[in-house]
C-alpha positions as CSV (number, residue, x, y, z in Angstrom):
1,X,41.9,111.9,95.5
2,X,44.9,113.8,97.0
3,X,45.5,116.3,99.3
4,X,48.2,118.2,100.5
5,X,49.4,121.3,102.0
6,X,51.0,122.7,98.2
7,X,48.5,121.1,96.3
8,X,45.8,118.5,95.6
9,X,45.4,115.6,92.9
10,X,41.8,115.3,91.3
11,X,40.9,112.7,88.4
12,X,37.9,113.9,86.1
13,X,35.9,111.7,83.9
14,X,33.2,112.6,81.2
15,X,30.8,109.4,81.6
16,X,28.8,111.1,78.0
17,X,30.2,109.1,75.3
18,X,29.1,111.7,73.0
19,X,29.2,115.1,74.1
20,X,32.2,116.9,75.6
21,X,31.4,119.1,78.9
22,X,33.1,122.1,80.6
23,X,33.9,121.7,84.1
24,X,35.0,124.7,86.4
25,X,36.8,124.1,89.4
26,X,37.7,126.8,92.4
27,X,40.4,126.7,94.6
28,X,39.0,126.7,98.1
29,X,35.1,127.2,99.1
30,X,35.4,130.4,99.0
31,X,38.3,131.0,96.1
32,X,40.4,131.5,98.6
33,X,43.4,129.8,97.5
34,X,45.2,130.5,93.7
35,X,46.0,127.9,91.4
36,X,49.5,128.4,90.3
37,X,50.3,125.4,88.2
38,X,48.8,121.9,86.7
39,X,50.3,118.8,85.7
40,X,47.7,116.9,83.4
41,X,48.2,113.0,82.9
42,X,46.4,111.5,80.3
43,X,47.2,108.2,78.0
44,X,50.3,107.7,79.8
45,X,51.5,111.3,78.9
46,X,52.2,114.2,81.0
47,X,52.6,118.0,80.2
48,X,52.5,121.0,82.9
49,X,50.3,124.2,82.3
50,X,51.3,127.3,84.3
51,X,48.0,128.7,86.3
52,X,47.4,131.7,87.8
53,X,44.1,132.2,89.0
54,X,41.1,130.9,91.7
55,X,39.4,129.1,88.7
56,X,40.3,126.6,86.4
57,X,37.9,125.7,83.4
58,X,39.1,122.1,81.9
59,X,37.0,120.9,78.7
60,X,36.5,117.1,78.5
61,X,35.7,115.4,75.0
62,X,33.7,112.9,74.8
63,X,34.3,109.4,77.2
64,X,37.4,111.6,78.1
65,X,39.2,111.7,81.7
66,X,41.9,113.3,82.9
67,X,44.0,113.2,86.1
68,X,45.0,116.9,87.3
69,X,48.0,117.7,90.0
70,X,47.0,121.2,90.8
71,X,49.5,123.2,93.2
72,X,48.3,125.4,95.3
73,X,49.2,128.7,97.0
74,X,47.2,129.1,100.0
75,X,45.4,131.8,101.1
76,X,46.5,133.7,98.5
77,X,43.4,135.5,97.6
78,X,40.1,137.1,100.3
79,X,37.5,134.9,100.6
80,X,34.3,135.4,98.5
81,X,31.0,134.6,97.2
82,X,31.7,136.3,93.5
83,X,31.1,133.7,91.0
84,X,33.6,133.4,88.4
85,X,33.4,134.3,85.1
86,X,31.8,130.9,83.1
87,X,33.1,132.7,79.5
88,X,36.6,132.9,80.7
C-alpha cells in the first residue's frame, strides 16, 4: 500500500480461518531488486528481520495478517525468469 524509492509497505491477510498458507513474494517482476530488510507489525508489535535475497516466503496462520515494511535495494540483482526455490 506503499511505495517508495528504498522500499515498499505491503499488508497480508489470510481470509482461511482455519488453515495457515505460505506466500512468496519477489522483489521486482523480474527479481530484479534484493530485499535487504523487513519490519513486520503485527498486534501492535514490531520486530525487524534482516533479508538478503529476491524472495521472501512469509507463513500466515490461520485468520492471521501482517503488515510488512520491506526495504529495498534496487537493481541489485539481473533480471530473470528463474523461479525461486518454493522449499527455501
Amino acid at each position: 500500500d506503499k511505495v517508495t524509492d528504498t522500499g515498499v509497505r505491503v499488508q497480508l491477510v489470510n481470509t482461511d480461518p482455519v488453515a495457515g498458507h505460505t506466500v512468496l513474494l519477489q522483489s521486482g517482476a523480474f527479481g530484479e531488486h534484493r530485499f535487504v530488510g523487513a519490519r513486520l507489525e503485527r498486534d501492535g508489535h514490531a520486530d525487524h528481520v534482516p533479508v538478503n535475497g529476491k524472495h521472501l516466503r512469509v507463513d500466515l496462520g490461520p485468520a492471521a495478517q501482517v503488515v510488512l515494511e520491506l526495504d529495498l535495494l534496487r537493481y541489485a540483482n539481473t533480471p530473470s525468469y528463474a523461479l525461486p526455490d518454493f522449499d527455501a
